[in-house]
MARKE-853170 format. One record per residue: x, y, z of N, C-alpha, C, O in turn. Coordinates in steps of 0.1 Angstrom, whole numbers, plus 2048, in hexadecimal, padded with zeros to 3 digits. Layout:
# residues N
XYZXYZXYZXYZ
...
***
This chain:
# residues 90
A91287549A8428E549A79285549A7927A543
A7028954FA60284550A59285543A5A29053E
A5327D53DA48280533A4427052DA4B267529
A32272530A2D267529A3425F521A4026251D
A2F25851FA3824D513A2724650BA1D244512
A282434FEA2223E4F6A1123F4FDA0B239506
A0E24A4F59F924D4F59F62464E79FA2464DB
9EE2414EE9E523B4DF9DB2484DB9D92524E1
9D52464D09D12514C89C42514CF9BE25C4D1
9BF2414D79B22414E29B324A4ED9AB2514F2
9BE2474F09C024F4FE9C425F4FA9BD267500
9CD2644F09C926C4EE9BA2784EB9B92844EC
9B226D4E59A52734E299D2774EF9962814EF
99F26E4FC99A26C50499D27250F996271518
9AA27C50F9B12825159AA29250F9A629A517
9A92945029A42A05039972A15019922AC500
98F2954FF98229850497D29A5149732A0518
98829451C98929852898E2A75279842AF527
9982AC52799D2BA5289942C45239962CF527
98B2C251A97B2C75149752C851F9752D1528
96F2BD51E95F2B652695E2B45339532B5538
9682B15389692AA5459602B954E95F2C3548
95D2B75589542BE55F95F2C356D9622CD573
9632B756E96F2BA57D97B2C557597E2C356A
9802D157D98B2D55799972CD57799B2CA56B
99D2C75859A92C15869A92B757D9B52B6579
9A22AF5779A32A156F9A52AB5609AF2AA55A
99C2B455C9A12BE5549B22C05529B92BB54A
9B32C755B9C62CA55C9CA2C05599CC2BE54D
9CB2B55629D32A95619D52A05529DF29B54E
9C62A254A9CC29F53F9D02A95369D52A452D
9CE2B55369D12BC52D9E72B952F9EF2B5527
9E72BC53B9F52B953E9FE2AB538A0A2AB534
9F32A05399F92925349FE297521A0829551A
9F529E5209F42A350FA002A850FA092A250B
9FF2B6513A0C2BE513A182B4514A202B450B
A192AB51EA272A751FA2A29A511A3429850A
A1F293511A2028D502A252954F5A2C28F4ED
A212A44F1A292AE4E9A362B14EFA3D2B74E7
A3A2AD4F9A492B24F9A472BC504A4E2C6501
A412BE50EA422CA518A4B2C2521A4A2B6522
A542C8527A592C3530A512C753FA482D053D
A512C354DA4C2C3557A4A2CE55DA402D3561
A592D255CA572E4563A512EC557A4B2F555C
A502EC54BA472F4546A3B2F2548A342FC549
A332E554AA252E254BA262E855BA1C2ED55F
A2E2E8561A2A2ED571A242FF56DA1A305570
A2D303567A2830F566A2031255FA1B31D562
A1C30D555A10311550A0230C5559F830F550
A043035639F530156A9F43075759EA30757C
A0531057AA04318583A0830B590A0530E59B
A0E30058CA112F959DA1F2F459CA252F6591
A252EB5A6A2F2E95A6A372DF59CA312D6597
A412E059AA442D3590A462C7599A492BE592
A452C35A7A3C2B65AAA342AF5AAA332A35AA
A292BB5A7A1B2B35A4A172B259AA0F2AA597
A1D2BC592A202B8581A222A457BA1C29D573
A2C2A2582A35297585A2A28D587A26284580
A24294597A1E288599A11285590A0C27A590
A0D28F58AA0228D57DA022845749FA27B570
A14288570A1627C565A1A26E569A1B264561
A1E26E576A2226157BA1125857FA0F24C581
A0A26057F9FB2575849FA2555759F6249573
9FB25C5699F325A55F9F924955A9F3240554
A0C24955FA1224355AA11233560A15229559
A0C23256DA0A2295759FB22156E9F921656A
9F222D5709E322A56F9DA22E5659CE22D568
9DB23255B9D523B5529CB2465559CA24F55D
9C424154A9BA25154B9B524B55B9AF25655F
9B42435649AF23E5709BD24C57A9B9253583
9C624B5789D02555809CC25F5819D026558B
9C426457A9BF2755739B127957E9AB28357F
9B02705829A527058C9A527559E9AE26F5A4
99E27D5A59A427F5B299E2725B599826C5AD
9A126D5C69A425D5CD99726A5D29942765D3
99025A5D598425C5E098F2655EF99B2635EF
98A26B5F599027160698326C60D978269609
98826E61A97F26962897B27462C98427C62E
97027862E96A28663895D28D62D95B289621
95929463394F29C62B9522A362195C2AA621
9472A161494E2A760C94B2BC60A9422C360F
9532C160294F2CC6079422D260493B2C9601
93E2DB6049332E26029352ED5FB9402F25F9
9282F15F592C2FE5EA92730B5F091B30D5F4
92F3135EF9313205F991E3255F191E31F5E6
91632A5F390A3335EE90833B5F290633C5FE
90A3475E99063585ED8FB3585F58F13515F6
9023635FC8FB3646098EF3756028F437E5FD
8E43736048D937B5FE8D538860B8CE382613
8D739160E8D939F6158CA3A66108C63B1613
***
């Protein structure tokens, strides 16, 4: 089985002031998830309770496990970034 291994009480703090505060959704999940699996969730349950596969579950905890709270982060991409749809006024 998959699951973190040893959070400091820092990185814990820091994890759910992220899962609070953070403004981005996905960096949100990602640590709430790092959390969960430090309590003992196993992978396929954190898959379902964010609603995605237990791959990417995986690979959540494998970025956090590689890179820390830096894993939890989306990678710069190449192209434009998107735009925000605005009601259209009739």
């Amino acid at each position: 089985m998959l699951y973190v291994k040893d959070i400091s009480a820092e990185e814990k703090l820091t994890l759910e002031n992220m899962k609070k505060n953070y403004p981005g959704y996905m960096p949100r999940m990602r640590a709430h998830a790092v959390l969960l699996s430090d309590t003992g969730y196993e992978v396929q349950q954190i898959a379902d309770i964010f609603g995605v596969c237990r791959q990417t579950t995986a690979s959540w905890l494998r970025s956090w496990a590689k890179q820390g709270i830096f894993g939890l982060f989306d990678k710069p991409r190449s192209g434009r970034p998107r735009k925000a749809l605005a009601k259209a006024s009739f």
